[in-house]
C-alpha positions as CSV (number, residue, x, y, z in Angstrom):
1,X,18.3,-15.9,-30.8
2,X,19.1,-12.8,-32.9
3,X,16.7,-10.8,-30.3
4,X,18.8,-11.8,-26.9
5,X,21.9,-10.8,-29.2
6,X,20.3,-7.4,-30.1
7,X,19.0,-6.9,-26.5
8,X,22.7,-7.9,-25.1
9,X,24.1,-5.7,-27.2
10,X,21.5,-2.8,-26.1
11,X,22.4,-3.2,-22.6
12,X,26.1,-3.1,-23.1
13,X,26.0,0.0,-25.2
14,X,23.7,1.3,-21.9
15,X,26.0,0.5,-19.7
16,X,29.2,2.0,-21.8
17,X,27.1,5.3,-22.0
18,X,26.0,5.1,-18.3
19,X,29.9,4.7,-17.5
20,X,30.8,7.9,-19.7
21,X,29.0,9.8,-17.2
22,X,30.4,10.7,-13.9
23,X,30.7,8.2,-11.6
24,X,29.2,9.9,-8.2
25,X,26.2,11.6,-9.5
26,X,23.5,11.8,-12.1
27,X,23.8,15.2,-13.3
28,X,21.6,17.0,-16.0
29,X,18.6,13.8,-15.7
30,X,16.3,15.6,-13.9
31,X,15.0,19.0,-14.4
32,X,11.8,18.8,-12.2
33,X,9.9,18.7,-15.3
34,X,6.0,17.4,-14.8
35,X,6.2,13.6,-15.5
36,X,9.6,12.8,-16.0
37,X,9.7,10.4,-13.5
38,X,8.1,7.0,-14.5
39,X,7.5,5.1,-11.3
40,X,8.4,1.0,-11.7
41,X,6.8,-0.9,-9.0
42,X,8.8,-3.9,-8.7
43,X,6.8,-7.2,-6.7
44,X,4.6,-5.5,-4.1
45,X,3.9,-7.5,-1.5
46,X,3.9,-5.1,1.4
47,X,1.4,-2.2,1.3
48,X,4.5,0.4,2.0
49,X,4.4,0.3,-1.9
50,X,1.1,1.6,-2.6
51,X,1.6,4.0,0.1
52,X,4.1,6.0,-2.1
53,X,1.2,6.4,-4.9
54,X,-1.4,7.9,-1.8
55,X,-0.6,11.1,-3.3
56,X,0.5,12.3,-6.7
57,X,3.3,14.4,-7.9
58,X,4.1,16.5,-10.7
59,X,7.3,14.9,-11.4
60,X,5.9,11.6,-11.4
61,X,4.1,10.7,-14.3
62,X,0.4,9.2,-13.7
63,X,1.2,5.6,-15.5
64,X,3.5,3.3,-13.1
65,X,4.4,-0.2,-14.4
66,X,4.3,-2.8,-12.0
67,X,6.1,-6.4,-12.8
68,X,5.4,-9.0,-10.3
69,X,4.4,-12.5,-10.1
70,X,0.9,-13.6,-10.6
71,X,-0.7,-14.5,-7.0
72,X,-2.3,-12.3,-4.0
73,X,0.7,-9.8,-3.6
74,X,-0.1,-8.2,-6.9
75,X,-3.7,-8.2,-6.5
76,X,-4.0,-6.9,-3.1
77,X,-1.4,-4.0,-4.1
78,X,-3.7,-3.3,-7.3
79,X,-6.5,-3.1,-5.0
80,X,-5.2,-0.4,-3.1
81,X,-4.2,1.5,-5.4
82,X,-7.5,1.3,-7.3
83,X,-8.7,2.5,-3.6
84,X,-7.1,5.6,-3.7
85,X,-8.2,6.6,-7.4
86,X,-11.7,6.1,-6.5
87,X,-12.2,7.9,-2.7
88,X,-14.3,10.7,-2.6
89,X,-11.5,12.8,-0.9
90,X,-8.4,14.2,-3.2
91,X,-8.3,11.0,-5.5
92,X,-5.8,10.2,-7.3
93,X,-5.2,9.3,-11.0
94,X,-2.7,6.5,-11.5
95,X,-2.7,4.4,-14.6
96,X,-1.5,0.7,-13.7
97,X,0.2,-1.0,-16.7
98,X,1.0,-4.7,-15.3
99,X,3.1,-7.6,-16.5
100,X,2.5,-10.8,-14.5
101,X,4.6,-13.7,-14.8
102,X,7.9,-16.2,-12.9
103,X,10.1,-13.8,-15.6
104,X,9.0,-10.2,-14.2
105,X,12.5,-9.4,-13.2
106,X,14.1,-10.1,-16.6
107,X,11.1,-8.8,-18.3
108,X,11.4,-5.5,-16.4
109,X,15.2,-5.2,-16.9
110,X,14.6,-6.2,-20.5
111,X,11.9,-3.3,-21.2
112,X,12.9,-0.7,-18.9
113,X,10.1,1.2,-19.5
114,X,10.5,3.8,-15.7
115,X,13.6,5.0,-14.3
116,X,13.0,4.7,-10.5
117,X,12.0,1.3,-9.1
118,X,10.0,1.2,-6.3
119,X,10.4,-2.1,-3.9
120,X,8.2,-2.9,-1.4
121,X,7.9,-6.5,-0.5
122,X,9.2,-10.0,0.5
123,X,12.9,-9.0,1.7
124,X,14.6,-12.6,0.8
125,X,15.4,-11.3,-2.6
126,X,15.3,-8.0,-2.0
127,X,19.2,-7.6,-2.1
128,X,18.9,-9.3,-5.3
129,X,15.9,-7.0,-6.8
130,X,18.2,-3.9,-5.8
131,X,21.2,-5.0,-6.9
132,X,19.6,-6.1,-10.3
133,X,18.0,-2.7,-10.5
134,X,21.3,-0.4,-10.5
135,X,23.2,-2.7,-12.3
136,X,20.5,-1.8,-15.5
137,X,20.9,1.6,-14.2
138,X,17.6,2.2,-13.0
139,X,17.4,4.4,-9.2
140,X,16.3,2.7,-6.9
141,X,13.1,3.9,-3.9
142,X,13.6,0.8,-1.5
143,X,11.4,0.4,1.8
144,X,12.9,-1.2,4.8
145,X,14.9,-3.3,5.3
146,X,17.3,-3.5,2.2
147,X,18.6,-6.3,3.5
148,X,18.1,-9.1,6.6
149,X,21.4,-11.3,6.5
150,X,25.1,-10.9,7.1
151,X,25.7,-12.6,3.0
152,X,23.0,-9.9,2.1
153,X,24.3,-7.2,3.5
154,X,28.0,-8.1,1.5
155,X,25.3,-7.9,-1.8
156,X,24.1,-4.4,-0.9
157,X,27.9,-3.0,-0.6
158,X,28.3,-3.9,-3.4
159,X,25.0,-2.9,-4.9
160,X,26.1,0.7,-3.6
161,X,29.1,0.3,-5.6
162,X,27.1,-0.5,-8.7
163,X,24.8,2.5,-8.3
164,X,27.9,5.0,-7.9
165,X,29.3,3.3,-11.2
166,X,26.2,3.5,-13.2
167,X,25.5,7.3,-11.8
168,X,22.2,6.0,-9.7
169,X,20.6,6.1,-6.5
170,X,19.3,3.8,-4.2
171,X,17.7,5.1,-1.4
172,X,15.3,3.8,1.9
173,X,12.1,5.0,3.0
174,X,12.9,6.6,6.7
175,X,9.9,7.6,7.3
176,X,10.3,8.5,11.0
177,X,12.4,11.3,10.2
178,X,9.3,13.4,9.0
179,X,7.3,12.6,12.4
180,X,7.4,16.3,14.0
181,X,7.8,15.0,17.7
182,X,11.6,13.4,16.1
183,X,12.2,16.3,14.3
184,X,11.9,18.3,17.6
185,X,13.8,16.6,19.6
186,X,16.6,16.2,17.4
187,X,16.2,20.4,16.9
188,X,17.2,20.8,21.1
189,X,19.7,18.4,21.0
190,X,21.7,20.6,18.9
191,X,20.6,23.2,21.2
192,X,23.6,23.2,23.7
193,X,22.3,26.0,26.1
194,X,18.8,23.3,26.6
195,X,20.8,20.0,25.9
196,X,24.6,20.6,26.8
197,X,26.5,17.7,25.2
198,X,25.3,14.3,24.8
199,X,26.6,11.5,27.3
200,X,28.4,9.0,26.8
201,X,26.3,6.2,28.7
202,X,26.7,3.0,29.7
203,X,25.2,-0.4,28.7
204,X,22.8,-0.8,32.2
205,X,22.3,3.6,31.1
206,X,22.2,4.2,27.5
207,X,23.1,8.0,25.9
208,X,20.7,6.9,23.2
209,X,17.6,4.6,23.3
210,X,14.7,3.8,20.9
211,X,12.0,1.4,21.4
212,X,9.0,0.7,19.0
213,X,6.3,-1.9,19.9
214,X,4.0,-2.7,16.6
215,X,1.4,-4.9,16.0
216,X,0.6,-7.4,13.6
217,X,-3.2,-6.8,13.2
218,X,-4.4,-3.3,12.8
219,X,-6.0,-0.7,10.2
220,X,-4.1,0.4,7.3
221,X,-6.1,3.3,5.3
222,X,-9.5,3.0,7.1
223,X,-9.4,-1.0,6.7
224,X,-8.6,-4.1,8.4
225,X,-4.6,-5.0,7.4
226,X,-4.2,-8.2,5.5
227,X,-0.4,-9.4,5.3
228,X,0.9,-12.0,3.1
229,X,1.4,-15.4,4.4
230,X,5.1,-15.3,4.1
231,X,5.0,-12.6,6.4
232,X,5.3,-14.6,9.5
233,X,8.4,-16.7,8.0
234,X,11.6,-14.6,9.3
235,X,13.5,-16.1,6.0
236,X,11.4,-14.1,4.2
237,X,10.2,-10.9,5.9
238,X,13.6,-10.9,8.0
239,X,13.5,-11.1,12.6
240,X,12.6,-8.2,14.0
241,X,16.5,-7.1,14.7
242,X,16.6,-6.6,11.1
243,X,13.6,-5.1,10.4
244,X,12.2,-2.1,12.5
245,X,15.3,-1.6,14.4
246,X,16.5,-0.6,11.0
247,X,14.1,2.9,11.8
248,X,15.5,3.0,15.0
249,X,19.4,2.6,14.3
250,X,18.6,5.2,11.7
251,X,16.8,8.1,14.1
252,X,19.9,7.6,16.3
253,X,22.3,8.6,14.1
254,X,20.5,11.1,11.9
255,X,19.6,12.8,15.6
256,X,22.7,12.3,17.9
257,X,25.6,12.9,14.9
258,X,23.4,14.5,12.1
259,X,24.9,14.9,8.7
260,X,28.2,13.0,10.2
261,X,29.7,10.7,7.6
262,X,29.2,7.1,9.9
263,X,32.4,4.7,9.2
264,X,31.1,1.1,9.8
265,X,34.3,-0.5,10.1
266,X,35.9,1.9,12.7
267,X,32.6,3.6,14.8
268,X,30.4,0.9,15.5
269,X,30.7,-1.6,18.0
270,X,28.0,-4.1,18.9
271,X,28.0,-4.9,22.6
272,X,25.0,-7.0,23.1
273,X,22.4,-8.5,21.1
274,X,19.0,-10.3,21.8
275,X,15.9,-12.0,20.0
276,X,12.7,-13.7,21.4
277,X,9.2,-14.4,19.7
278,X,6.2,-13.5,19.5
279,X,3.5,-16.6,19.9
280,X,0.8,-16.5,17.1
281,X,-1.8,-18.7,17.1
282,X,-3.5,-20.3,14.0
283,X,-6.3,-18.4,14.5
284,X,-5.1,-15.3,14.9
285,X,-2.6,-15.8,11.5
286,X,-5.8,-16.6,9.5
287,X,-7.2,-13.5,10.9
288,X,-4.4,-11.6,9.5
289,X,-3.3,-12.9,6.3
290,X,-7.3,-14.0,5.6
291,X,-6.3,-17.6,5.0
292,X,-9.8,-18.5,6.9
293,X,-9.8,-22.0,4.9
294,X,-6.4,-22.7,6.4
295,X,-6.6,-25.8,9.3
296,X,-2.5,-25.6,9.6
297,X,0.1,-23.4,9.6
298,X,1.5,-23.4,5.9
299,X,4.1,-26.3,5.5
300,X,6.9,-23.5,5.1
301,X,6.2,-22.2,8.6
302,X,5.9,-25.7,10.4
303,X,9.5,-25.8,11.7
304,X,8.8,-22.7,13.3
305,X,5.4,-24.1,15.3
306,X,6.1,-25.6,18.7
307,X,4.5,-28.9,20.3
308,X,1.7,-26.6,21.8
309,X,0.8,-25.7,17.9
310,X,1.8,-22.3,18.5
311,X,4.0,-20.5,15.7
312,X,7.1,-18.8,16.9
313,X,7.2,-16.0,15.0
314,X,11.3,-14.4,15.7
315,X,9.6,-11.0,15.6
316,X,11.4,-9.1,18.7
317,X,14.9,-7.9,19.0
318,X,17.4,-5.7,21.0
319,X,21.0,-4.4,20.1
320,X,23.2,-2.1,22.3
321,X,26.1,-1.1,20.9
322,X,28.4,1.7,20.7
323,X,28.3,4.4,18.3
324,X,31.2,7.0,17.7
325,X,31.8,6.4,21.4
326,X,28.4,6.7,23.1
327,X,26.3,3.9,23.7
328,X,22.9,3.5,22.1
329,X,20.3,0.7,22.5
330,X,17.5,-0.2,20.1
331,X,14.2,-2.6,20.5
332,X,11.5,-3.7,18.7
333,X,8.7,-5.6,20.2
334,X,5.9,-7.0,18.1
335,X,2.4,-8.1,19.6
336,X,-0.7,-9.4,18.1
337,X,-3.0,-6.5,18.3
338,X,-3.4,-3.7,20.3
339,X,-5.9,-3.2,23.2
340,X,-9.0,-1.4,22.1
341,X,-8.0,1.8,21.7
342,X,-4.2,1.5,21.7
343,X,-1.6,1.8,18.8
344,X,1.8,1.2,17.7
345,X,4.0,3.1,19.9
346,X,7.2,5.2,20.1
347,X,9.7,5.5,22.8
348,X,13.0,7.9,22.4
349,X,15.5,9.4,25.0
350,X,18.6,11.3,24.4
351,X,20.6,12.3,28.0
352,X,22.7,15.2,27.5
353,X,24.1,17.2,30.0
354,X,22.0,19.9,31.4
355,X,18.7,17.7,30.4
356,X,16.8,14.1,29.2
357,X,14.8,14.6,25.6
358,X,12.6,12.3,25.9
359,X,9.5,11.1,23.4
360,X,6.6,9.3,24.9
361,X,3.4,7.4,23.5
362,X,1.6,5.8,26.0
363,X,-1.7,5.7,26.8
364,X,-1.6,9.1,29.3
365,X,-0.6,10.3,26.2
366,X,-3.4,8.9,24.5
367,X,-1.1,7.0,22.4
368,X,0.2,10.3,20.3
369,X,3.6,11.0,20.6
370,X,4.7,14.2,23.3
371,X,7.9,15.5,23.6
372,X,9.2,16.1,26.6
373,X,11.9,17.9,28.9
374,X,13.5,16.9,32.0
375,X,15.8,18.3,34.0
376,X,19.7,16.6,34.3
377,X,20.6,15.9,38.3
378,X,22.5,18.8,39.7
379,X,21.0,21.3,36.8
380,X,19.2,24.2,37.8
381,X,15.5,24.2,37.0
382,X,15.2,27.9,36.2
383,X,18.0,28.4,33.7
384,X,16.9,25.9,32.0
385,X,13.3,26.6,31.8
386,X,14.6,30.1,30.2
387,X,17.1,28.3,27.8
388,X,14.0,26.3,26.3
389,X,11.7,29.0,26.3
390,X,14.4,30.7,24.1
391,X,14.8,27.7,21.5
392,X,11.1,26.8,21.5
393,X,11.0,30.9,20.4
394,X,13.7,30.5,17.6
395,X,11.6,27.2,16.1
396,X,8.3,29.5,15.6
397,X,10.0,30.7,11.6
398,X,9.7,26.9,10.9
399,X,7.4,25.3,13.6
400,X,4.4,28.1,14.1
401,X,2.7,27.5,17.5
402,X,5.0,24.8,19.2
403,X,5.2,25.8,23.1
404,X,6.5,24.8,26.1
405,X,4.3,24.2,28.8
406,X,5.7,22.8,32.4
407,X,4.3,19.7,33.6
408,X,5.6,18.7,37.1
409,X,9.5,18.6,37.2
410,X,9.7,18.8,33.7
411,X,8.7,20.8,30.7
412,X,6.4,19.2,27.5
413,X,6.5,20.8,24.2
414,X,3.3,21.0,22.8
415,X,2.7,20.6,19.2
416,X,-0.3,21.6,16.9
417,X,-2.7,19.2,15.1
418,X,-1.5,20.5,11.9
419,X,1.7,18.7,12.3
420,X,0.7,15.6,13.0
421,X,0.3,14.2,9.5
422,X,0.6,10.3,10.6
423,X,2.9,7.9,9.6
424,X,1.2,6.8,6.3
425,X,1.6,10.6,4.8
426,X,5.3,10.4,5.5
427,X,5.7,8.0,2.6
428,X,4.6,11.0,0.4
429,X,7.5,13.1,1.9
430,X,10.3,11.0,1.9
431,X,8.7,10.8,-1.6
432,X,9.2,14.3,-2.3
433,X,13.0,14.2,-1.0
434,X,13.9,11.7,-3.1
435,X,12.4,13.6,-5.9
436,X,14.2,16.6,-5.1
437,X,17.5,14.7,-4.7
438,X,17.3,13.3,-8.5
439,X,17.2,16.9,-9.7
440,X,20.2,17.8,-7.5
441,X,21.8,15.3,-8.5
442,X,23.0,14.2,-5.4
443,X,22.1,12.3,-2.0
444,X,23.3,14.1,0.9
445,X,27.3,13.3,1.3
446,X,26.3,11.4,4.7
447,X,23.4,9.1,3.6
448,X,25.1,6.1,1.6
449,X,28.6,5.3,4.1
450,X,25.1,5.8,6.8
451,X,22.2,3.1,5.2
452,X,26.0,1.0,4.8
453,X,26.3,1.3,8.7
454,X,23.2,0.8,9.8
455,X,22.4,-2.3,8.2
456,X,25.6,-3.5,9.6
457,X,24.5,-2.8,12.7
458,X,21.1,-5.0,11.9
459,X,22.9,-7.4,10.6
460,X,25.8,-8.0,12.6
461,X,23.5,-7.8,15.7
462,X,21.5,-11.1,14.2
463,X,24.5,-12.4,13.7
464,X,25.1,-12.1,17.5
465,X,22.1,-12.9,18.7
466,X,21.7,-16.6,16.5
467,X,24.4,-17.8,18.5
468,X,22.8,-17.3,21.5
């Protein structure tokens, strides 16, 4: 008894001082110094968390405590990890120090022993893990999605709130902002002599569109995926209009209004919403989660299995909607596996006046992503040839060796090898942002009114599409 008193009274005395502090930023916590930051890895159950310890960082001290429950989430994370400590090729040196057990999220809160939490899991309680997080004042490294309902999204407000009080962050792992072929075409869209302005656009013609198709079996790190077998239950891992589309709603603001402040309540307006399933067979989930023992679909997924025995897994979304006045359209399809040779893929397009920025990833692109340029109707072919030629000149200080080459009506800026990092990297560098932001002391004045909006958007669009 006299302990809970003594650790209540410890927390509200860390609050108090947390309070005395200003209430927008952190200032003075972070120097940069090696090791200050002492990485909490809060229930793993998606491998996006290990993926953040593929690399190490000075600032990052080498021992990360992980609190989770006992059971194959934990273990499978611990695995990887372990993996990257002993390849042959740059291995790292993490130090796991675990606590399993059903009180990991008091027991964490109650030691404290990290002061950034990374969360990387099953999303029903993600909210919850967030908001619990700040409130101790602890910052917070969150992969998508933060939330998947329309009650959690009202939680992550005022999680937000919580964070601003206790002088934290909380902050999502974007990692599509650090693929080179985005980074590109965002670069000549602020280009007006290549892009002119962007259209408006029309629901049947979008301004704005980004599509993603991903697959639920494929290789993560040179092996075979295995996902948790909560995974397929969209109570738990959230439909795919909540999910990926969160990437998606993302790029189009950070491309088409970048480092514009995005009011949810006044410049978003969701026009259409849709949702449809992907079929998985038994087979093919035991395949994926490893569950070969299985002979039915877990009782917790049963309502979701139709008369043919098929599970209906909610995985595929679309959402067009207005934003700041132009209309945008997201979607996210997710198959079973890719054909032999194929991958997840990436489509983007941004009409603006004088041309179409367009990202492709099919298989004529052998299933890399290529930027390309194409021509608006009515503009002239050669102006505009000499208008990219001119930007793709001015990237070289930042972007050595991208080119232009033309490829039948149209131009395709070619990229080098070096650039191409691939998606699992690009958890080290949102990493490294996030790093550099807790020794500035700030986020970026657009990012938190922007993760509030874009959830939102995820989240109202569900909303839209239930009814349906």
């Amino acid at each position: 008894m006299l302990r809970k008193i003594l650790l209540t009274i410890t927390l509200i005395a860390s609050v108090l001082m947390l309070s005395s502090c200003t209430k927008t930023e952190p200032a003075g916590k972070f120097t940069g110094a090696k090791g200050e930051v002492k990485l909490i890895t809060l229930d793993p159950g998606h491998f996006h968390a290990a993926l953040i310890q593929k690399i190490m960082y000075d600032q990052v001290s080498p021992t990360v405590h992980v609190y989770a429950p006992d059971g194959p989430d934990v273990a499978d994370h611990l695995k990887r990890i372990e993996g990257f400590n002993i390849r042959s090729e740059n291995p790292t040196s993490w130090k796991e120090v675990v606590y399993t057990g059903d009180d990991f999220l008091e027991k964490m809160i109650e030691e404290k022993p990290g002061n950034v939490v990374v969360i990387s899991g099953n999303n029903k309680k993600k909210t919850q893990y967030i908001k619990a997080c700040v409130d101790a004042g602890l910052n917070v490294l969150a992969d998508k999605p933060m939330c998947i309902t329309p009650e959690d999204f009202t939680l992550l407000k005022e999680a937000f709130v919580s964070a601003k009080k206790n002088g934290v962050f909380i902050y999502d792992i974007m990692t599509e902002r650090s693929s080179i072929t985005t980074i590109l075409q965002k670069e000549l869209s602020l280009d007006r002599s290549v892009f002119g302005d962007l259209q408006v656009g029309s629901v049947d013609e979008p301004a704005v569109i980004s599509e993603s198709v991903h697959h639920f079996f494929k290789y993560v790190a040179g092996n075979p995926i295995k996902r948790p077998d909560w995974y397929f239950d969209t109570t738990q891992q959230g439909e795919g209009i909540v999910d990926v589309t969160v990437h998606l709603v993302d790029l189009i603001m950070w491309a088409a209004f970048p480092d514009k402040i995005i009011d949810y309540t006044k410049d978003i307006e969701i026009l259409e919403a849709k949702r449809w399933p992907t079929l998985i067979k038994l087979e093919q989930y035991k395949k994926v989660t490893h569950l070969n023992e299985l002979e039915a679909f877990p009782d917790f997924l049963k309502s979701s299995v139709n008369d043919d025995g098929v599970l209906e897994c909610y995985s595929n979304g679309s959402i067009t909607y207005k934003l700041n006045g132009i209309v945008a359209q997201v979607k996210v399809e997710w198959r079973y596996q890719a054909p032999e040779g194929a991958k997840d893929t990436h489509f983007a397009l941004m009409r603006g006046s004088k041309c179409d920025l367009v990202i492709r990833q099919g298989k004529e692109q052998n299933f890399k992503p290529e930027l390309y340029v194409e021509a608006a109707k009515g503009q002239d072919a050669g102006e505009l040839e000499t208008a990219l030629k001119k930007a793709v000149a001015g990237l070289q200080g930042k972007w050595a060796g991208v080119a232009v080459v033309k490829e039948g009506d149209g131009w395709h800026v070619t990229v080098p090898d070096k650039y191409r990092i691939g998606h699992e990297a690009h958890f080290g560098q949102v990493t490294e942002r996030f790093l550099q932001y807790l020794v500035d002391g700030k986020l970026p004045q657009w990012e938190v009114p922007n993760m509030i909006a874009k959830y939102y958007t995820t989240t109202t669009a569900l909303q839209m599409a239930a009814k349906k």
